[in-house]
C-alpha positions in Angstrom: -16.2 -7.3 5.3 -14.8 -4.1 4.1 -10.9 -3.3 4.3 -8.7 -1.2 4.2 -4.5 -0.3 3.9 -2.9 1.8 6.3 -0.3 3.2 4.2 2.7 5.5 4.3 2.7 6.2 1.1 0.7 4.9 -2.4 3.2 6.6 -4.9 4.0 3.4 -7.2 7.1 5.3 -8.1 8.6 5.0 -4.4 9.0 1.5 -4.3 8.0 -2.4 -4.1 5.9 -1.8 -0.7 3.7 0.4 -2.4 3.0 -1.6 -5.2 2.7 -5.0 -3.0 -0.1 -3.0 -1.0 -1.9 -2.6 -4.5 -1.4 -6.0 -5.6 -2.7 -7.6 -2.7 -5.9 -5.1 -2.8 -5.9 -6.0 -5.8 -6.1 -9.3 -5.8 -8.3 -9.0 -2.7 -11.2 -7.4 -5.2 -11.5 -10.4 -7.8 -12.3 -12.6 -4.9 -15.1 -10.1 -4.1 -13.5 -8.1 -1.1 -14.2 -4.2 -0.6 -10.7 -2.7 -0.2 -9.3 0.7 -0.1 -6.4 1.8 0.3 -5.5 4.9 2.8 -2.5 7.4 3.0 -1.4 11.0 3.6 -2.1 13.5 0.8 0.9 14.8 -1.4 2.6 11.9 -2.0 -0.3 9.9 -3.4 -0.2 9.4 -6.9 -3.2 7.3 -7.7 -6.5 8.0 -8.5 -9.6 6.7 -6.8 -11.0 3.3 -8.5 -8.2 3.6 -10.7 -8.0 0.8 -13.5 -4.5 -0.4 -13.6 -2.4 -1.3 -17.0 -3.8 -4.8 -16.8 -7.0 -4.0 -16.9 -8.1 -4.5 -13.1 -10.1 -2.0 -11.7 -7.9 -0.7 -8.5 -9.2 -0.5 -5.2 -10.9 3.3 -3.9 -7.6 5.4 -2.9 -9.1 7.7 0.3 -6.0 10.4 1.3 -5.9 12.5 4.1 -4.3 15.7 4.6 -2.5 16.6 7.1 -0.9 20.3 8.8 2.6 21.3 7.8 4.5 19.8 10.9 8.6 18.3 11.6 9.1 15.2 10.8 8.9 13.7 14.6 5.2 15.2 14.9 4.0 14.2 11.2 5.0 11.0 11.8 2.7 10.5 14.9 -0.1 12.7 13.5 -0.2 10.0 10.9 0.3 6.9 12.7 -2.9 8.5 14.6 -5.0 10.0 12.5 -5.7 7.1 9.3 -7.5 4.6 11.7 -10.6 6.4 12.6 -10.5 7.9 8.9 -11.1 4.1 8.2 -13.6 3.6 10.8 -15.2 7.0 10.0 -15.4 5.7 6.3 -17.5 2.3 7.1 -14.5 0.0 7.0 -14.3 -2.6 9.6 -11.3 -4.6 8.9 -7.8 -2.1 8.8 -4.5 -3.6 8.0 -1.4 -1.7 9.3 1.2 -1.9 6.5 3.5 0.7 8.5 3.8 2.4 11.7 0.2 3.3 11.8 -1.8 2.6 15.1 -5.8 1.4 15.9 -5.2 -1.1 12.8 -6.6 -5.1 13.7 -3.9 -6.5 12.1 -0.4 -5.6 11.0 1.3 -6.2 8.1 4.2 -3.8 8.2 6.3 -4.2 4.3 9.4 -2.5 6.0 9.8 -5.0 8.4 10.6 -5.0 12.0 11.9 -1.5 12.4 15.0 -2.1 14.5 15.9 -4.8 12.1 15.8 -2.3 8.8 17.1 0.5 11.4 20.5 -1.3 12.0 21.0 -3.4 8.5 20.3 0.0 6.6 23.2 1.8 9.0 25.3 -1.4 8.7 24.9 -1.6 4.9 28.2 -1.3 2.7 30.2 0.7 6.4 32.8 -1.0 8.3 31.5 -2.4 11.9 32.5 1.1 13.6 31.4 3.6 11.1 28.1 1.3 11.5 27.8 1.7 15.1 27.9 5.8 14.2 25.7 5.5 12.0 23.1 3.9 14.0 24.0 6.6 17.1 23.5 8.8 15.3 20.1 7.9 13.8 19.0 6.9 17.4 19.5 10.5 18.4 16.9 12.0 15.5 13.5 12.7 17.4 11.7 11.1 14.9 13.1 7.7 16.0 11.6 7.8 19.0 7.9 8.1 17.8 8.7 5.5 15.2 10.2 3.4 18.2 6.8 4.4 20.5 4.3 3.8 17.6 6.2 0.2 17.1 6.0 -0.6 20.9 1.9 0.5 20.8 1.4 -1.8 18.1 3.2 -5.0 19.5 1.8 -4.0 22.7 -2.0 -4.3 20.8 -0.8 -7.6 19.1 -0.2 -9.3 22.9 -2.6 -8.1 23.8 -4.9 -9.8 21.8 -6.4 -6.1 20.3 -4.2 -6.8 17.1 -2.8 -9.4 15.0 0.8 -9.9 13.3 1.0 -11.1 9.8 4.7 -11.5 8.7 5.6 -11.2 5.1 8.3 -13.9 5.6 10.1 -16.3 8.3 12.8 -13.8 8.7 9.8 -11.0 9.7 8.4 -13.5 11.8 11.5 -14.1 13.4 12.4 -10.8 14.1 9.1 -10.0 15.5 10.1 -12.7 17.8 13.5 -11.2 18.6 12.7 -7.5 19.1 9.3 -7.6 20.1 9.0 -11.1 22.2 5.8 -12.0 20.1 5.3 -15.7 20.6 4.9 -17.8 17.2 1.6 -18.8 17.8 0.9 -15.4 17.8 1.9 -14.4 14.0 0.5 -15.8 11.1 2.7 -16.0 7.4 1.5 -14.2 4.1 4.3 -13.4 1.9 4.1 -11.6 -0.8 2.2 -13.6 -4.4 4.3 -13.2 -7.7 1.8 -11.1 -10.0 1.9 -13.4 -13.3 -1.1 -11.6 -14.6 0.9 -8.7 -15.6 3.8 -10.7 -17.9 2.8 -11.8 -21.4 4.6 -14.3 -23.0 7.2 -12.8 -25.0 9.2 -14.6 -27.9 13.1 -14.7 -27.4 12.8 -12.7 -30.8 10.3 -9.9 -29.1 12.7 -9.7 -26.3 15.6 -9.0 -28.1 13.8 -6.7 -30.5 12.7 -4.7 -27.0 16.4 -4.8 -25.9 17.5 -3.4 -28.7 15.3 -0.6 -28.4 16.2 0.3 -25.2 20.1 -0.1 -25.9 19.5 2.4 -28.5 17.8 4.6 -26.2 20.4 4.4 -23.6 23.2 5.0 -26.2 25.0 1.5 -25.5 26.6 -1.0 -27.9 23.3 -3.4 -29.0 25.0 -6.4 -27.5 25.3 -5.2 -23.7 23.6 -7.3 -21.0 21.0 -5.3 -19.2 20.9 -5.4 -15.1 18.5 -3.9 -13.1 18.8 -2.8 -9.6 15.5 -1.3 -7.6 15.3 0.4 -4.4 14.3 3.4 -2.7 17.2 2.5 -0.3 19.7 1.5 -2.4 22.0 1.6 0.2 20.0 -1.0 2.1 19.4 -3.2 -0.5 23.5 -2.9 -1.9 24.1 -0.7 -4.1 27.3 0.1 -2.2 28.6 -3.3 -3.0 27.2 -3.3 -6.8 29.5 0.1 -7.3 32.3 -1.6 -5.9 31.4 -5.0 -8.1 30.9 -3.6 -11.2 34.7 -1.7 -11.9 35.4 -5.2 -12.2 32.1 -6.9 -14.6 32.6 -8.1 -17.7 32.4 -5.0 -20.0 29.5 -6.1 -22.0 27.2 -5.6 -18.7 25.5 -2.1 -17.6 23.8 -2.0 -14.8 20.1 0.2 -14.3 19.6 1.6 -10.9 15.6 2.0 -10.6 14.3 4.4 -7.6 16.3 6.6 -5.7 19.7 7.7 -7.1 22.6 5.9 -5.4 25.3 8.4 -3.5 28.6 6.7 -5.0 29.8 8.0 -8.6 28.5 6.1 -11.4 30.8 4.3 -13.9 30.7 4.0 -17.4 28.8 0.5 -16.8 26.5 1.9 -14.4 22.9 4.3 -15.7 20.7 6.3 -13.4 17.0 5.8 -14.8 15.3 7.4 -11.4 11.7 6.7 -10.3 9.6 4.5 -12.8 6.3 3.1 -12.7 6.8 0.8 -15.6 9.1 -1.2 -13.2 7.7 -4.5 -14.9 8.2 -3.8 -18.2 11.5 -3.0 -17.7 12.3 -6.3 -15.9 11.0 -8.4 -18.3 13.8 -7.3 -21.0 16.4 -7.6 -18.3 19.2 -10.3 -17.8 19.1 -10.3 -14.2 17.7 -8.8 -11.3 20.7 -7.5 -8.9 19.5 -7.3 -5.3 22.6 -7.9 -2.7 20.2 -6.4 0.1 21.5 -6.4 3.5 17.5 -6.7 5.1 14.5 -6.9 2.9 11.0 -8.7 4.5 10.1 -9.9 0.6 11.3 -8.1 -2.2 8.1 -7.5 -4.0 10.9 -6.3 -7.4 12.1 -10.0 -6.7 8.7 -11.7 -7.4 8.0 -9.8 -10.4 11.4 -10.8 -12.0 10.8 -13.9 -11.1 7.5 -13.4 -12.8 9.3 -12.3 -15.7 11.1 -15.2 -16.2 14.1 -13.0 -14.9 17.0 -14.7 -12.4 17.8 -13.1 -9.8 21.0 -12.2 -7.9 20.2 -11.7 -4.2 21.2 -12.9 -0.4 20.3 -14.5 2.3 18.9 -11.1 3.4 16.0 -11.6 1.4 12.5 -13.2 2.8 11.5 -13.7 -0.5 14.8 -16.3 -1.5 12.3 -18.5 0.6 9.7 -19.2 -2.1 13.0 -20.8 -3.9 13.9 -22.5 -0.8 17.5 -24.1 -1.7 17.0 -22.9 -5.7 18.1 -19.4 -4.8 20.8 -17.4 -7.1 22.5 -16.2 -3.9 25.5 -13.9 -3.8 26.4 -12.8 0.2 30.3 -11.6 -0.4 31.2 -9.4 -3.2 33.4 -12.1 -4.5 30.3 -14.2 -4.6 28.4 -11.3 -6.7 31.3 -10.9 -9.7 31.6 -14.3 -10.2 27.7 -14.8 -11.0 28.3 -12.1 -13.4 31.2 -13.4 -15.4 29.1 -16.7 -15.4 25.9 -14.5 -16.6 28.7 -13.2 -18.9 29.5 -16.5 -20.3 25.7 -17.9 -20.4 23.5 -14.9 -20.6 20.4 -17.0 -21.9 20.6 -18.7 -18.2 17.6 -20.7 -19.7 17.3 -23.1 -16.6 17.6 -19.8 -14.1 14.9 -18.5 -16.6 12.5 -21.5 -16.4 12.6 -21.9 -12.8 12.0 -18.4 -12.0 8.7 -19.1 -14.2 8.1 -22.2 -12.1 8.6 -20.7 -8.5 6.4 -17.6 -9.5 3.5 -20.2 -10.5 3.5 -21.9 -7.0 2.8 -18.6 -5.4 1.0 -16.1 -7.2 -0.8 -12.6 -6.3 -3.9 -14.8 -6.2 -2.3 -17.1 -4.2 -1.5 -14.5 -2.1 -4.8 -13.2 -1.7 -6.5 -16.3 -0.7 -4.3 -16.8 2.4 -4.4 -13.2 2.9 -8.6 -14.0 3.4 -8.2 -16.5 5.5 -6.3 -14.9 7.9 -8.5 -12.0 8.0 -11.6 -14.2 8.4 -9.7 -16.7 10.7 -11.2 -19.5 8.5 
């Protein structure tokens, strides 16, 4: 069996989807699958076989380039055009990780669209300015191919001509909601925590590397380091965290990773952009923040977790249910600075710190994988 990722993108600088993709190809290679990954040309930023930073070889990148065209038509020229691509190319087993149609199963990392459609208009706006918001996005042409691709696809999967795979209970349920896809119909694959990719560091390393970057960043040596990490930072709270943090302890500066927030920064709060070194940076941190209003299963999550990192998220979050009732959760901003002034207090948080460690061992990017398999094979 040879497979391959329908992609929207494979820049590892635009976000966890990207990188779960590559993970899970990955992953998919050590158990001796043929994967490639598949994705428009101009916004792919990784090289064909690549060999990653932990020393796995990465799975053959194919791009395609398409015509200079409006959003509304380059979005269905894509969704149209990376299938046969795939078939052309020998690969007999296509995964749709987006809005991309002819794939045999889908796996779409953005969730349910209508779901991210009206939590990312809803996010950090009062009910009416929300209901605007999502009008007014409803009105963009590009909507409706994104809504006609959707329907095609769900159409496929009851059908019988595709499959679902949900990245979490709260995909599968909104596959149920928005799509009427029965339950027997979807199978579950979250995301795996990649604990290949964190060495063991010493409390001394750690602090030695936080020290570095304080000095860096021009901050007193003894701050407490947060990172944030979206490409929607609206949709995954940054709205709430600007609001939040006029109020945090003083000793805490917060990291936004991704794409640059629209509120004004504080003194407490550092722009640091795209990144691809998004692990590295985790692993010094003190927490993860994440109050995300939707998010399938925060891949950034995992990989703290991974870390040995807590992490401060909601109920929003598919990937809280790897923790099950273990989850740092913070739904109301009242809820958020009060887990700060306690990380204030106790920013060790060994216990937080050992069973992030724990929960990322029960479910790793091998983990992962395996499932991953047998669903594909139907073994």
């Amino acid at each position: 069996m040879r497979i391959a990722f329908l992609v929207e993108s494979i820049d590892l600088e635009r976000g966890g989807a990207e990188r779960a993709v590559m993970t899970m190809a990955k992953a998919l290679e050590t158990l001796g699958q043929d994967c490639a990954i598949l994705a428009p040309a101009g916004r792919s930023q990784v090289q064909n076989s690549s060999t990653a930073p932990d020393g796995r070889k990465g799975p053959r990148i194919l791009t395609v380039t398409l015509p200079k065209l409006g959003r509304a038509k380059r979005a269905r020229a894509l969704g149209e055009t990376l299938s046969p691509y795939a078939r052309r190319e020998g690969y007999d087993c296509l995964v749709s990780c987006g809005k991309m149609l002819g794939g045999d199963f889908h796996w779409p990392h953005g969730g349910v669209h209508e779901a991210t459609l009206r939590a990312s208009c809803g996010a950090g706006r009062s009910p009416i300015h929300g209901k605007v918001a999502l009008l007014a996005k409803r009105l963009r042409p590009v909507e409706a191919v994104f809504k006609d691709i959707e329907n095609s696809i769900y159409s496929g999967i009851h059908s019988g001509q595709c499959r679902a795979i949900a990245l979490s209970n709260k995909v599968k349920q909104d596959m149920m909601a928005f799509h009427k896809v029965p339950e027997s119909l979807i199978q579950l694959c979250p995301n795996g925590a990649p604990t290949h990719i964190f060495p063991e560091l010493s409390w001394q390393a750690m602090e030695e590397k936080r020290l570095r970057f304080c000095e860096d960043m021009g901050i007193d040596k003894g701050s407490q380091l947060l990172f944030f990490v979206a490409m929607n930072p609206r949709l995954k709270g940054s709205v709430t965290l600007s609001r939040v943090m006029k109020a945090a302890p003083p000793e805490q500066h917060l990291f936004y990773i991704g794409k640059k927030p629209g509120h004004r920064l504080s003194p407490q709060e550092h722009c640091l952009g795209p990144r691809t070194d998004v692990p590295q940076l985790l692993s010094i941190g003190h927490a993860l923040l994440l109050p995300s209003h939707y998010d399938p299963c925060s891949l950034v999550t995992l990989e703290a977790l991974a870390a040995g990192i807590p992490v401060l998220t909601t109920k929003h979050n598919g990937a809280i249910e790897l923790l099950k009732d273990k989850a740092w959760l913070a739904d109301t901003e009242a809820d958020l600075l009060s887990a700060l002034k306690e990380l204030a207090l106790d920013p060790a948080q060994r216990s937080r710190r050992e069973l992030a460690k724990q929960v990322a061992g029960q479910w790793t990017a091998e983990d992962a994988a395996a499932r991953f398999l047998e669903i594909l094979t139907g073994r």
